[in-house]
C-alpha positions as CSV (number, residue, x, y, z in Angstrom):
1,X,-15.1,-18.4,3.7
2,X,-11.4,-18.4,5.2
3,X,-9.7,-15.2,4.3
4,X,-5.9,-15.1,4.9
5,X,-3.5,-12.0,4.4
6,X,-0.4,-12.6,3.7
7,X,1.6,-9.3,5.2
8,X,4.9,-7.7,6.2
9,X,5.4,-4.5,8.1
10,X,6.0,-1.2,6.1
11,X,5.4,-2.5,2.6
12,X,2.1,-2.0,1.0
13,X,0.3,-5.2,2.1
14,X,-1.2,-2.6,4.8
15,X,-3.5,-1.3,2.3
16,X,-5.2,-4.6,2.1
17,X,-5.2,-4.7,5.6
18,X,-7.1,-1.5,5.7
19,X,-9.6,-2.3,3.2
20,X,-10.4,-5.6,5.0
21,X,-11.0,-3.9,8.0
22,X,-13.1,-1.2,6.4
23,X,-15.0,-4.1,5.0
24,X,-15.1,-5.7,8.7
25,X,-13.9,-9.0,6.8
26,X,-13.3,-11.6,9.2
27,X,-9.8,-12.4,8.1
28,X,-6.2,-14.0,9.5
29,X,-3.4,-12.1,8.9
30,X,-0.1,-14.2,7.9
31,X,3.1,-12.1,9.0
32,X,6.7,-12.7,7.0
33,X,9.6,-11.5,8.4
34,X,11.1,-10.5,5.2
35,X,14.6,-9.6,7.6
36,X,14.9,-12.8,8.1
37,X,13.8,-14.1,4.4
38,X,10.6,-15.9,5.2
39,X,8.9,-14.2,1.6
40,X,12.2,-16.1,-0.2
41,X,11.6,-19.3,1.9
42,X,10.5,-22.9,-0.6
43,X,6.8,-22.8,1.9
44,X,6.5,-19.5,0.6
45,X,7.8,-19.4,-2.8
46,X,5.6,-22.7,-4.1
47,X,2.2,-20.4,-3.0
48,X,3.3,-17.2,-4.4
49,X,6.8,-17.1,-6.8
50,X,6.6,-13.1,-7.1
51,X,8.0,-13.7,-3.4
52,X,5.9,-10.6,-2.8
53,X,2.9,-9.1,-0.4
54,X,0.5,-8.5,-0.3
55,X,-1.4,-12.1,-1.0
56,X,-4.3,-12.5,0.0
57,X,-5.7,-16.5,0.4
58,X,-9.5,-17.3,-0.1
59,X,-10.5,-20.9,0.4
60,X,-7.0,-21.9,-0.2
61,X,-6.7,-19.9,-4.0
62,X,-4.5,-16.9,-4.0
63,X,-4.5,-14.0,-5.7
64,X,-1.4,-11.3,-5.6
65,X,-1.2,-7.5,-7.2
66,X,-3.1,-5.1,-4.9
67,X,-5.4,-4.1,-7.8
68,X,-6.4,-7.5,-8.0
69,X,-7.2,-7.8,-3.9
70,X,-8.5,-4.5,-3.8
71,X,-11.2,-5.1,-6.7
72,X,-12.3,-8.9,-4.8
73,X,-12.6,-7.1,-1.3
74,X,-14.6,-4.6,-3.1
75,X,-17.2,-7.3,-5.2
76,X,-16.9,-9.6,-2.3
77,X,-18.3,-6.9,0.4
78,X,-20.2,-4.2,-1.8
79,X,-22.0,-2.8,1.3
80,X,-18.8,-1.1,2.0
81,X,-18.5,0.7,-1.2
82,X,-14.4,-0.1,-1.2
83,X,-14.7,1.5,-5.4
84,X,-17.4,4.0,-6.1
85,X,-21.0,2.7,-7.4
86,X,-21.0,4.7,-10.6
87,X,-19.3,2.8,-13.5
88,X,-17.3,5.7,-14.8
89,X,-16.3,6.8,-11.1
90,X,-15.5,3.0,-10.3
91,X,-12.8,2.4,-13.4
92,X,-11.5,6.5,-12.2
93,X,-10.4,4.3,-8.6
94,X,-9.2,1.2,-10.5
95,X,-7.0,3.5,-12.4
96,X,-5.8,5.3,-9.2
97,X,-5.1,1.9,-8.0
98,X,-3.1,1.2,-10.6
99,X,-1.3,4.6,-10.6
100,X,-0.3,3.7,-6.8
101,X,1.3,0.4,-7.9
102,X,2.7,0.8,-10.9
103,X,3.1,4.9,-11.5
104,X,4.4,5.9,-7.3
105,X,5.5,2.6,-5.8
106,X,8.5,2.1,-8.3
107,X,10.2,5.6,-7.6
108,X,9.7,4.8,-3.4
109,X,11.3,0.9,-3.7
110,X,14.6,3.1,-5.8
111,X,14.6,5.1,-3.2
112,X,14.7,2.5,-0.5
113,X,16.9,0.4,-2.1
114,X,19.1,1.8,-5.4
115,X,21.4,-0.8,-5.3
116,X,18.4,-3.0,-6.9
117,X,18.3,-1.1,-10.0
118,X,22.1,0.3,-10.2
119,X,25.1,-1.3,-9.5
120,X,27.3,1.7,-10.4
121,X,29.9,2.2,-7.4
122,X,28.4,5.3,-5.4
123,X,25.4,5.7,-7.5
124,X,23.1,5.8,-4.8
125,X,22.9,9.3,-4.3
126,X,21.9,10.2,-8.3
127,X,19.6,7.1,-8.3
128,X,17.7,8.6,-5.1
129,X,17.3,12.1,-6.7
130,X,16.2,10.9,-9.8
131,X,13.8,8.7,-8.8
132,X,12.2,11.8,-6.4
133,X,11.9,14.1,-9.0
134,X,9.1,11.7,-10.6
135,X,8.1,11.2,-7.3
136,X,7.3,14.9,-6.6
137,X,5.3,15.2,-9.7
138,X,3.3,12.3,-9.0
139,X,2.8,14.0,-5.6
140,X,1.6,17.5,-7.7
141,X,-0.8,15.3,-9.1
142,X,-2.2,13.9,-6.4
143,X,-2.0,17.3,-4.8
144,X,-4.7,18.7,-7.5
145,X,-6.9,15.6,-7.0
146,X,-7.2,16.2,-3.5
147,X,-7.6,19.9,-3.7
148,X,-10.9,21.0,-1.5
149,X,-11.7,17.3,-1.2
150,X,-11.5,14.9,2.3
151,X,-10.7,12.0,0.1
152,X,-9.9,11.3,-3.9
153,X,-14.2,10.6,-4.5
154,X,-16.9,11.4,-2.4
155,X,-16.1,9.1,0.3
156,X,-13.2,7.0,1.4
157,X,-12.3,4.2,-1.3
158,X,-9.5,1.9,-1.6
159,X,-7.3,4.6,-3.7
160,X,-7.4,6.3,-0.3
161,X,-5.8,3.3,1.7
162,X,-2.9,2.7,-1.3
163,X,-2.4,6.3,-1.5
164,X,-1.8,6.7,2.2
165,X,0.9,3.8,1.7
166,X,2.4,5.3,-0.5
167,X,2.9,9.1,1.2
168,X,3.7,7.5,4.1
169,X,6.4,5.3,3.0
170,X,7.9,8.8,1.5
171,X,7.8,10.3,4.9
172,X,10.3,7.6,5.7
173,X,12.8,8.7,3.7
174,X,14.6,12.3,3.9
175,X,12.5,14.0,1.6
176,X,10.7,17.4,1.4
177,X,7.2,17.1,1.3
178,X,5.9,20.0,2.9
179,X,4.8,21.2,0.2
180,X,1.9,18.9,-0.7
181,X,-0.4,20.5,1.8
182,X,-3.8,18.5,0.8
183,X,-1.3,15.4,0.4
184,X,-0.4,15.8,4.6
185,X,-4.3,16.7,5.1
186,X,-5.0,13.0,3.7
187,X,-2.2,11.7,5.4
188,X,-3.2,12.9,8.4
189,X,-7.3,12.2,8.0
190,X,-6.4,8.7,7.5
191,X,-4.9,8.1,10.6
192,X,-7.9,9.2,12.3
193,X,-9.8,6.3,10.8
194,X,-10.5,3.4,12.9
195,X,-9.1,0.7,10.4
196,X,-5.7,2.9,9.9
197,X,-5.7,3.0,13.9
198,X,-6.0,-0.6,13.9
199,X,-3.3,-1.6,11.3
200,X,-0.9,1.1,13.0
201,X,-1.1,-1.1,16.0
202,X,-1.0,-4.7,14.6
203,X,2.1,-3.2,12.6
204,X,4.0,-2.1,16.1
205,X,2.9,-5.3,17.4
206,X,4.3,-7.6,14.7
207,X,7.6,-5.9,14.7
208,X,7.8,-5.9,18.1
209,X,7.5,-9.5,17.9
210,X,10.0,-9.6,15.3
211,X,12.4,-7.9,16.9
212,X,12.4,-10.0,19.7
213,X,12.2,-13.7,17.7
């Protein structure tokens, strides 16, 4: 089975990448400098249109969303226990998969970029607050879940990968997140973890590389 990842530095393809370690998949990791437009480029676009990451390539069929990937690593390597066994627990992660993507991510990409949702002259300032006020709550949230707890369930699952994407694309922004005490402690537990160690490193490396091409 060929496994292929289809990455960029900072965005939240590293949760896959963390995953797949955890899983010790023996995958290939495809990197796209999205500086230079190689996610908008025809090679690209005719394999995946959403002109996103992460994509993940099995035997030549792709599959996007990192729901999606994260439920495949998970059936495809169950020794690893990537979701929790019990069935109840198990569709508790999916939905903490989903409230990464689609609940977090959305308020972090405004933030990043405003001009993408408002083209109001000077806007960028309002569009940034707004979208951290929903932000913070969603960290409140997650602040609860995590309280007296290493990880969101028993042990680490993928919520714990996406999660740590998503705190730690906040810290790079100028925001104010001492506050979420347990939300640091995770942030700071994952990095102790050999997979998070591992993507850390490939991530310097690649835009090192990029940097230089």
């Amino acid at each position: 089975m060929k496994i292929e990842l289809y990455y960029a530095p900072i965005t939240c393809a590293l949760a896959p990448y963390i995953t797949l370690t955890e899983a010790n998949a023996n995958f290939e990791v495809v990197p796209l400098n999205f500086r230079k437009q190689q996610h908008m480029s025809p090679e690209y676009l005719k394999i995946n249109p959403k002109h996103k990451v992460p994509l993940l390539m099995v035997d030549g069929e792709t599959l996007t969303e990192n729901v999606a990937i994260h439920i495949w690593i998970s059936r495809t390597f169950p020794q690893t226990q990537l979701l929790p066994a019990d069935p109840w627990q198990e569709l508790k992660a999916v939905s903490m998969l989903s409230w990464c993507s689609s609940g977090i991510h959305p308020y972090l990409s405004r933030i990043n970029s405003p001009p993408k949702v408002c083209n109001v002259p000077d806007a960028d300032d309002s569009v940034r607050q707004l979208a951290a006020e929903p932000l913070y709550e969603n960290f409140e949230i997650a602040e609860k879940l995590l309280d007296g707890r290493e990880y969101f369930f028993d042990d680490f699952t993928a919520p714990d990968a996406h999660f740590f994407w998503c705190f730690r694309r906040a810290t790079q922004f100028k925001l104010d997140l001492t506050r979420f005490g347990n939300c640091n402690s995770h942030f700071q537990r994952m990095q102790t973890r050999s997979s998070v160690k591992k993507l850390l490193s490939f991530e310097a490396e690649t835009q090192a590389k990029f940097s230089n091409s």
